[in-house]
Each structure stands twice: as C-alpha cells, then as structure tokens.
N, C-alpha and C positions, 0 to 999 in steps of 0.2 A: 520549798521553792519560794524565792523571792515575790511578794506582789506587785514589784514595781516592771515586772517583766510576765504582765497578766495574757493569757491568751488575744483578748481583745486588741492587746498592746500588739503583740505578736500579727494576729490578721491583719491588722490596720497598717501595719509597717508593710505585708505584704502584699497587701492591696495596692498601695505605694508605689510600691515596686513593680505589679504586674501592668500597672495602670499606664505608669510612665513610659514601658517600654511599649502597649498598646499607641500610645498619644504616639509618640515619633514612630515606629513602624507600621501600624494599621490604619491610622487617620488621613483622609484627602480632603479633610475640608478645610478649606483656602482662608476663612475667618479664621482656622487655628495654628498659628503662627509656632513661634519657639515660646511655647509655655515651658512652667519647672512646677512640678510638684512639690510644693512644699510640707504639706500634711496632709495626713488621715485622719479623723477622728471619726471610731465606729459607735453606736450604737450598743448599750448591753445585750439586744438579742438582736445583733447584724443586721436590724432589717434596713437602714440608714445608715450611710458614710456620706460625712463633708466633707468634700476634697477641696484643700485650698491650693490655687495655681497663684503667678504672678508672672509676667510678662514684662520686657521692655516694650513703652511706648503709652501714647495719651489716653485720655478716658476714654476714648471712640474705639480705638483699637482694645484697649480692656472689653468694654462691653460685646462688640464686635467676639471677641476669642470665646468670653462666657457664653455666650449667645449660642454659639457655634458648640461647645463643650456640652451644652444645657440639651440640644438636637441630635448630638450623638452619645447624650447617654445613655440608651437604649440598647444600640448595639456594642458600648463600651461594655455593660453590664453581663450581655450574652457570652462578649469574647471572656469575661472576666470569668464566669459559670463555665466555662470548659475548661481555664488553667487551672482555677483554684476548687476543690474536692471542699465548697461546703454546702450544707446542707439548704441555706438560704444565703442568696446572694442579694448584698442592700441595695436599694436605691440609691443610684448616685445624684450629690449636690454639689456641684462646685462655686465654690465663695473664691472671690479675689483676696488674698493675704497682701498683703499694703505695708508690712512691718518693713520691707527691704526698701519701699519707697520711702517708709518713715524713718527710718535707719540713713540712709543718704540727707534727707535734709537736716536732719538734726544734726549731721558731719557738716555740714553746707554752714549751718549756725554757729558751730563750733570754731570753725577754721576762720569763719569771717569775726566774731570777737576776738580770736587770736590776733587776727591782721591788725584790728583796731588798738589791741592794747599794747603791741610791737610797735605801731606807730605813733603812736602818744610820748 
C-alpha cells in the first residue's frame, strides 16, 4: 500500500469530514458564522488535530468564530467519539489558515501591475 495514503492521512481527512458536517448541523453558537474547513493535520498517535478554518470577514469576526470554535470543542470532540470508532479521539485545535486570504491579495498585486503595465 501506498504511504502517501497513511491511515493518519485517512483519519484526518475523516475527521474533516465529520467535523464539517457537525459545524453546519449541530453548532448554535452565533460567533460561528459560515466557516470552511480547510484541513486536518492529526497527530502520530491521534491524541491532537489542528483543524484549520477560514471565514469571510475582518480580524474581529476571525477571532470572534475561533473563540467561539475553541468553547465548543468540547462537545465537537464528544459528537466526533460517537461517529468515528477510534480508540482515542484528539484534542481539537482550530488555527485560522489565511492561505485563501493570501491567495486574493497576491491576485489583487498581480491584476493591479497588469493595469499599470497596460497602461504605460
């Protein structure tokens, strides 16, 4: 079997999965807006996943969502312990991933030296 398709690799994608459909259907907390999961990254023995989100909207509403994310991973973790059959369920971390924000303005730089050198 492939090692680039490791069990870890596999939990963490399902973790992903269970997590994201927990956020939209089980979560009422009003600080957590329309997040997107964007990654997993487990732990070699599960006891730890980073989960990185990203949102629309400014750093208050960022912090505002983690905040909110950081207070319900408690019982994110519980709901996660009854889908998923492992034997230890991690501690969830959620980190903001910023790549898709950094991804738009580096487009924003790019389009705007285009302007300038169309206009010259």
């Amino acid at each position: 079997m492939p090692k680039d398709f490791s069990r870890p690799r596999r939990v963490a994608e399902q973790i992903q999965r269970e997590l994201a459909d927990l956020v939209r259907l089980e979560l009422k907390d009003p600080r957590v807006g329309m997040v997107t999961l964007t990654g997993v990254d487990v732990t070699p023995d599960y006891a730890h996943a980073k989960v990185y989100v990203t949102l629309l909207g400014d750093a208050e509403q960022v912090d505002k969502a983690l905040v909110g994310l950081q207070s319900a991973a408690g019982f994110l973790r519980s709901q996660l312990a009854r889908r998923m059959k492992l034997r230890i369920t991690p501690q969830l971390h959620f980190l903001y991933d910023n790549t898709v924000a950094n991804g738009a303005h580096l487009s924003q730089l790019i389009d705007a030296a285009l302007a300038d050198k169309a206009s010259e």
